[in-house]
N, C-alpha and C positions, 0 to 999 in steps of 0.2 A: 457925546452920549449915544448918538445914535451908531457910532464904530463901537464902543462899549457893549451895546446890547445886541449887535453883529455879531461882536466873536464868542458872547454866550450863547448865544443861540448856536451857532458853529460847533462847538465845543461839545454842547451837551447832542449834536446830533452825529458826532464821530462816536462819541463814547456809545451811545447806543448801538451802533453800527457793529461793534468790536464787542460785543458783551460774549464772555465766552459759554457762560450756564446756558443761553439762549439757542445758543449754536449748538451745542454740545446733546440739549435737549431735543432738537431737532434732528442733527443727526441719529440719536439714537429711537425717535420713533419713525427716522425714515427707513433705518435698518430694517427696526419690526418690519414696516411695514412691505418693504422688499424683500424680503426673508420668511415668509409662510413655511415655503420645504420643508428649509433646512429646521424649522424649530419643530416640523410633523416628524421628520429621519428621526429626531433625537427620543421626541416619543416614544416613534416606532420600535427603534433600537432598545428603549428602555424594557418596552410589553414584550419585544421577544428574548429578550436577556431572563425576565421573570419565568417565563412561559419552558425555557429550557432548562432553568435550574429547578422547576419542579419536576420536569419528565424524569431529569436527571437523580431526581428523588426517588419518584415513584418505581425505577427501573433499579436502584439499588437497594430499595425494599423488596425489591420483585426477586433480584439475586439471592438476598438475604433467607429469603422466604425458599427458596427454592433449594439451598443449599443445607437447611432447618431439615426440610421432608426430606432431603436423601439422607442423613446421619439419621433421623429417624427408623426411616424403611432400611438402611442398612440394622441398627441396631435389633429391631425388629425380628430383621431374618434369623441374625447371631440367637434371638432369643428363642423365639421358632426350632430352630436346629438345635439348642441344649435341651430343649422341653421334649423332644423328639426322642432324645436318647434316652438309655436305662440311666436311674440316680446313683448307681453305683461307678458308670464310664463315667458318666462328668466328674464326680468326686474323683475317680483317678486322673483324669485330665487337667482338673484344678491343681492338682497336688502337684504333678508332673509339671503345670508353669511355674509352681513354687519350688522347683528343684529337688522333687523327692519322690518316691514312687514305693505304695505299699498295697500289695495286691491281696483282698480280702479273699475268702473259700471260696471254690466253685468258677472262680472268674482267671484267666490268662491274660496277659501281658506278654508279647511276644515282640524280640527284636532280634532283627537279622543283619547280624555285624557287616555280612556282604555290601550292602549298599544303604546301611544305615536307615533301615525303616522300622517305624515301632505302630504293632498291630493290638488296639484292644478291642476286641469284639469285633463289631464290621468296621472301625475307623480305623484309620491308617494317618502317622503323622510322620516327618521328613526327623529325623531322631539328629538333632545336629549339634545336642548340648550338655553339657555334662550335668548328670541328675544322681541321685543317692539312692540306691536299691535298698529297701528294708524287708527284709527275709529273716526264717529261721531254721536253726540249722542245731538239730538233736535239744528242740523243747529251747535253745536258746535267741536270743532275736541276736543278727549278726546285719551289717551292713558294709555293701562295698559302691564303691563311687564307680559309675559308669562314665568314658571319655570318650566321644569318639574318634578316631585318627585314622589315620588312610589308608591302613594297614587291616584295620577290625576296629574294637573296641580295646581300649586300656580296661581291665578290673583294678581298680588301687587301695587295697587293703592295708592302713596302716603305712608304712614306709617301703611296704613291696606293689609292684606293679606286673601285671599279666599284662598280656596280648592274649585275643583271642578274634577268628574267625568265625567261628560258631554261633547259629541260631540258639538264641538263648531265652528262655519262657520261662517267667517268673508264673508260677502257681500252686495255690492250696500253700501260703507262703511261704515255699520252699524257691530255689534257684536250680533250675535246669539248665544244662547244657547238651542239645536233643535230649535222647529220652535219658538221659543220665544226671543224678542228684549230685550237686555240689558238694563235698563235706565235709572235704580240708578245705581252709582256706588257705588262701594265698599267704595269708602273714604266717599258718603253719610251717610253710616248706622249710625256712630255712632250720628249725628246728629236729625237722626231718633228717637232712643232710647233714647235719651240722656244720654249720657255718654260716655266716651272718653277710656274706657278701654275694648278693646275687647279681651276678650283672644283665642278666638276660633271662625272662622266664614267657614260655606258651601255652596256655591254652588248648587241648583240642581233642578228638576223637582218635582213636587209631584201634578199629579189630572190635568196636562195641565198648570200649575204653573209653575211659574219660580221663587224660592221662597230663600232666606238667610236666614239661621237658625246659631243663632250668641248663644255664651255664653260669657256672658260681666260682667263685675262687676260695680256697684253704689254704691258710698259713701252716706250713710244715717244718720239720725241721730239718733238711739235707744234711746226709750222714751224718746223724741224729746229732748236728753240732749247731749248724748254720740256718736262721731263718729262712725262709723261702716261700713266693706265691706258689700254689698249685692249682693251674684251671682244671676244673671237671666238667663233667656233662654225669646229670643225673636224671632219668626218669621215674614220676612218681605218681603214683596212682591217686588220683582226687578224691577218690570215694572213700578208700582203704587206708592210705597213707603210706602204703608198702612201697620202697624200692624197686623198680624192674628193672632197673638196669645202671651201670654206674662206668662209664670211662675217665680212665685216667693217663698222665703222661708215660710212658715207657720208664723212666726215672724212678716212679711212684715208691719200689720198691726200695728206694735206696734212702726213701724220707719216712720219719714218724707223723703223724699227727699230733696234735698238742689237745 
């Protein structure tokens, strides 16, 4: 009995010994308790993590903000500077981004093919896009498409196309080229000539003139038998219509016209 009550006693004083919650309990308030620091860092870390991601707020509402008043004060200016003008510039200027240009009485519109600048009133804009001139020409409204290319300006009337180096000032809705009025158009020449193939047409002044100097070709008929190109060169007066002047191949004489 008394070995009996020995190794109970034995038994249940190992088992106590080995308890592992006990152990495990302990270890873990010895951690806490050796561990104050690290569990303050973690804090620490936590307030400064909060503490940057609001800076980081405050400072992207600040850009926001900042970037608000400059489109502001830019838009501003833009409105400032149209109020500043006459209401009839802006209404041509408007029109002009919309691709058209129609200059009312009294007012010029001024572009100079040379380096592609377009003058209305005191503003000046870099002329760099093709815009539709609406003009009139003997009581009728007539329109040609302005291009500019490296050379001057294209006119392109219908299926023919000028070149022109000429300052050209749309006013009192007529189309000058200097002080000279537009009055054939472009798409008249070949009817002038007659002949429907123009391969090359200019633009320009010569002697107070306002004069087209065209290189076209005419189908003829060589010893009045055989089809035939004939290149010409014709000059023809813009205002008047008249012919001044007509070269042809040396052969000329030996073909009819049709």
């Amino acid at each position: 009995m008394r070995l009996l009550a020995f190794l109970c006693i034995l038994f249940l004083a190992m088992s106590f010994a080995t308890c592992p919650c006990k152990q495990n309990s302990g270890e873990l308030a010895a951690n806490q308790a050796q561990n104050p620091e690290e569990v303050g860092c973690q804090q620490s870390n936590q307030s400064t993590q909060q503490n940057n991601t609001q800076q980081n707020g405050q400072e992207n509402n600040q850009s926001i903000q900042q970037q608000n008043q400059t489109g502001n004060q830019e838009q501003n200016q833009v409105t400032t500077q149209n109020q500043g003008m006459p209401e009839q510039v802006h209404a041509i200027i408007q029109e002009r981004q919309n691709g058209s240009i129609t200059v009312p009485q009294g007012m010029t519109v001024r572009i100079v093919a040379q380096n592609h600048v377009m003058n209305v009133e005191n503003e000046s804009f870099q002329f760099n896009e093709t815009l539709w001139a609406n003009f009139q020409v003997q009581g009728k409204n007539k329109s040609l498409i302005l291009n500019p290319v490296a050379n001057g300006i294209e006119l392109i009337d219908e299926n023919i196309t000028v070149v022109t180096n000429e300052t050209i000032d749309l006013y009192n809705e007529s189309f000058y080229v200097g002080q000279n009025k537009l009055i054939v158009m472009p798409s008249s020449v070949p009817g002038k000539i007659q002949t429907q193939t123009i391969n090359s047409a200019v633009l320009h002044l010569s002697n107070g003139e306002l004069l087209y100097e065209v290189n076209a070709t005419k189908v003829v008929k060589f010893l009045w038998l055989f089809d035939s190109n004939m290149g010409i060169e014709v000059t023809v007066n813009a205002e008047t219509g008249d012919i001044k002047e007509e070269k042809k191949p040396w052969w000329a004489f030996l073909a009819s016209e049709n």
